[in-house]
C-alpha positions in Angstrom: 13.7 9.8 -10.1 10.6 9.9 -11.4 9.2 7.0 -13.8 8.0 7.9 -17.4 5.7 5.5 -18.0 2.8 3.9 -16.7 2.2 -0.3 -16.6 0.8 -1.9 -18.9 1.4 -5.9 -18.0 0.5 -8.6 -21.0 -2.2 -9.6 -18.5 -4.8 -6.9 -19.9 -4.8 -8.7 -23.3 -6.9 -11.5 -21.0 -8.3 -9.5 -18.7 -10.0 -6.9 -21.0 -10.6 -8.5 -24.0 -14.6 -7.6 -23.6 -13.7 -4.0 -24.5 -13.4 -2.8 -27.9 -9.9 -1.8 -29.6 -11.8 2.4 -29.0 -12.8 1.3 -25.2 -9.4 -0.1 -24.8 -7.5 3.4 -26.2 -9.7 5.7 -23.9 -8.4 3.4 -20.9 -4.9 3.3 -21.9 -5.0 6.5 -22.6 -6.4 7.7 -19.0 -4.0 5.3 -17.3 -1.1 7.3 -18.9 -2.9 10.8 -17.5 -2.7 9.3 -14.3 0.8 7.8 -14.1 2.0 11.4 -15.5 -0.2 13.6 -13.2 -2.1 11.7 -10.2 -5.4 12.8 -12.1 -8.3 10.5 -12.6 -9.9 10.9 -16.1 -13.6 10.7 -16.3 -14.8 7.8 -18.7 -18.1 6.8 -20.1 -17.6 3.2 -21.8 -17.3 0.0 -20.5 -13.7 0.8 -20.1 -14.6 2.9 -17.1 -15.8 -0.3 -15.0 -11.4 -1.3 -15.3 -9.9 2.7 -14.5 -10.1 1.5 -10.6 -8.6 -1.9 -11.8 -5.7 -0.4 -13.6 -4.9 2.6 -11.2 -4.5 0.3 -8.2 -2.2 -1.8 -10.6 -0.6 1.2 -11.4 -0.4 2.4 -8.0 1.3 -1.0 -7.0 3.9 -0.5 -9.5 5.0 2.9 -8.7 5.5 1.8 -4.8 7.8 -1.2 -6.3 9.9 1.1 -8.5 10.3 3.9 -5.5 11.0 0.9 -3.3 13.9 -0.3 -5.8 14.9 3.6 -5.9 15.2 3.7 -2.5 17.4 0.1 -2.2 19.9 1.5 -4.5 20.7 4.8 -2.6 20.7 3.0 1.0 23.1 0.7 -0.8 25.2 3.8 -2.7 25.2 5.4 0.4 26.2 2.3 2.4 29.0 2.3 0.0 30.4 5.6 0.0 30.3 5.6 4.1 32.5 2.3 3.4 35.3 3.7 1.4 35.1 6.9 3.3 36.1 5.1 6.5 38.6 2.9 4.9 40.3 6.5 3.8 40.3 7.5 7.4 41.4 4.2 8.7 44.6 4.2 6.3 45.4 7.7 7.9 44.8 6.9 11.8 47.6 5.9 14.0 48.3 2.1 13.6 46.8 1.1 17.1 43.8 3.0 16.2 43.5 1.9 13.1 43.8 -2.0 14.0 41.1 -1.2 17.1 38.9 0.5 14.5 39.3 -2.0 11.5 38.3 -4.8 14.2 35.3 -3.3 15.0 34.4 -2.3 11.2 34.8 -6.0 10.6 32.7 -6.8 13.5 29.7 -4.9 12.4 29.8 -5.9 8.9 30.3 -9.7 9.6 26.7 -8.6 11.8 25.4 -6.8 9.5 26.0 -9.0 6.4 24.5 -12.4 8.7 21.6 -9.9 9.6 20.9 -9.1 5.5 22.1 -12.6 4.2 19.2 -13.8 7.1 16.6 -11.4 5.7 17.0 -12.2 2.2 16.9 -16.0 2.7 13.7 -15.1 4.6 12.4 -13.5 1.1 13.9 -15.8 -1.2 13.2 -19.0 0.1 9.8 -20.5 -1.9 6.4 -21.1 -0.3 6.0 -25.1 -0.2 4.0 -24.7 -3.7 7.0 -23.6 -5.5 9.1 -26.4 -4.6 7.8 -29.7 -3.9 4.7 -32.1 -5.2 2.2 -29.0 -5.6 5.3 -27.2 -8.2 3.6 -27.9 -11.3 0.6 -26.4 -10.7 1.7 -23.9 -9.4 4.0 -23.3 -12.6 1.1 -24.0 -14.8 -0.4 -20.4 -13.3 0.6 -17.3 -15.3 2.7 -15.0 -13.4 -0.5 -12.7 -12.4 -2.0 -15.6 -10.7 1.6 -17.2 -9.6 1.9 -13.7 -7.7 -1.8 -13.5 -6.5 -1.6 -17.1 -4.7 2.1 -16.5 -3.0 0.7 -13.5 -1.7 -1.9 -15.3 0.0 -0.2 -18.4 1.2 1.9 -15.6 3.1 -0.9 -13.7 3.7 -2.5 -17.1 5.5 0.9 -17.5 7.2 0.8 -14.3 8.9 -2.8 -15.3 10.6 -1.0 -18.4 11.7 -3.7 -19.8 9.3 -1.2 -22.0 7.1 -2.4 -25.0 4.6 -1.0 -28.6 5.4 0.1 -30.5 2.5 -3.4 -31.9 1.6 -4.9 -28.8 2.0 -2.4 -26.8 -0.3 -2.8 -29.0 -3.0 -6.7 -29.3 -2.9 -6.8 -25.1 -2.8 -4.2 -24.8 -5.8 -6.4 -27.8 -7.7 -9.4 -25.2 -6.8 -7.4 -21.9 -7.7 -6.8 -23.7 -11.1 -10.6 -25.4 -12.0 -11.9 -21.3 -11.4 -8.8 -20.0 -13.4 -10.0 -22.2 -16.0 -13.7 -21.2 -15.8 -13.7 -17.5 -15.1 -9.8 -16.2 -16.3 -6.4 -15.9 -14.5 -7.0 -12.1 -14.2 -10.5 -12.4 -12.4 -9.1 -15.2 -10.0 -6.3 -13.1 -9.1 -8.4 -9.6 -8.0 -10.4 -12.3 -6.6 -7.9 -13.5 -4.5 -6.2 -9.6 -3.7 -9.5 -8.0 -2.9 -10.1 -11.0 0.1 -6.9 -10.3 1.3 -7.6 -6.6 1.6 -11.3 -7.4 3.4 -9.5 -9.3 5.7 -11.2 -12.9 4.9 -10.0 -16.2 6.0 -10.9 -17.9 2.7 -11.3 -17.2 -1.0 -14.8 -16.4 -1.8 -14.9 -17.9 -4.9 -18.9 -17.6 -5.4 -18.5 -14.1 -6.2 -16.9 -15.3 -9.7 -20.3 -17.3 -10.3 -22.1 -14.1 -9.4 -19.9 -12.0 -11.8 -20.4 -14.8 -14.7 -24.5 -14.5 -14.3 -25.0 -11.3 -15.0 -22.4 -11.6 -18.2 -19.4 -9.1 -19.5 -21.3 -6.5 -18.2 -21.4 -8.3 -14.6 -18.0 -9.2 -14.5 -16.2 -6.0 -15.7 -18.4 -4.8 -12.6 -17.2 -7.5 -10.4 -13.4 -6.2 -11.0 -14.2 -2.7 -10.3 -16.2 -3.5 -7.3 -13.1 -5.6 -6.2 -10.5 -2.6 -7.0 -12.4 0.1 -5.5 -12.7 -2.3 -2.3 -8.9 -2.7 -2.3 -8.5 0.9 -3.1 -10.5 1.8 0.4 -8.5 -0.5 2.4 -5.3 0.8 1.3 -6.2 4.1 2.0 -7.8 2.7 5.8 -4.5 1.4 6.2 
């Protein structure tokens, strides 16, 4: 099932507010043309600097709705398969049929410890989200909430993981740049080292980006989406 709409999170209030009301328009309006048809729209505004920005959003969305999509007919499926064989079960001989129920129950006592086990493994919070670090980590919006699990489980992965101390000093630094330079810039900041591959968070280039003013920094974000874009597509 196709989606019929494109996203458009509350965090591009923040993130664009250097564009004008006309610049804005033009980009929702070519973010729409490329949700609907896959087709990049040429722009000549400032607004052009963000299209990168808001098609790799867009992109990320699209893969989280087809991944939901895709959970509820595995899980449909699952289903019918379960009623189906509880239908053939009642009509089997009774031996059979208490053979056959035992190992039904068998592999869905494994198979329920086996998902129960994986979604434990997704649910359970990073150390930030429950324990001394918690409230700043709840004072991030949910761009930049998102943005920093990633890369505590991106450091994880490396076998690169923050002790205690460390956690805390990066979320106080996360939180003095958020303050400086915007949630929305931290956060690209934050997904564009992840897709170079980068041990740390290189947060100089926000200085960088703030130097050379709006102009600078709406450059910055493209520069970091079209870098994200070309890993992706590496990948």
């Amino acid at each position: 099932m196709a989606r019929n709409y494109a996203a458009l999170p509350h965090d591009y209030l923040e993130e664009m507010e250097a564009l004008s009301s006309a610049e804005f328009g033009r980009l929702c309006r070519a973010l729409l043309k490329y949700s609907a048809t896959g087709e990049e729209e040429p722009l000549q505004g400032s607004e052009r600097l963000l299209l990168k920005r808001v098609i790799l959003q867009e992109r990320r969305f699209q893969k989280s709705y087809e991944e939901q999509i895709q959970a509820k007919r595995t899980a449909g499926k699952k289903g019918a398969e379960k009623r189906w064989g509880s239908l053939a079960e009642d009509s089997g001989p009774a031996a059979d049929h208490g053979k056959h129920g035992k190992t039904e129950t068998q592999t869905n006592t494994n198979t329920n410890t086996e998902t129960e086990t994986e979604t434990k493994r997704k649910t359970d919070p990073l150390p930030c989200q429950d324990g001394e670090e918690e409230p700043l980590f709840a004072a991030f919006g949910p761009q930049l909430q998102e943005a920093v699990s990633q890369w505590l489980r991106y450091k994880q992965e490396r076998r690169e993981g923050y002790p205690p101390t460390g956690r805390r000093a990066l979320l106080g630094e996360i939180q003095s740049h958020a303050a400086q330079y915007g949630e929305a810039a931290v956060a690209q900041l934050i997904h564009s080292c992840m897709a170079a591959g980068w041990r740390g968070i290189i947060f100089d280039r926000l200085e960088k980006g703030q130097k050379t003013g709006t102009e600078g920094r709406l450059r910055f974000l493209e520069a970091a989406a079209e870098l994200e874009l070309e890993q992706e597509a590496e990948a």
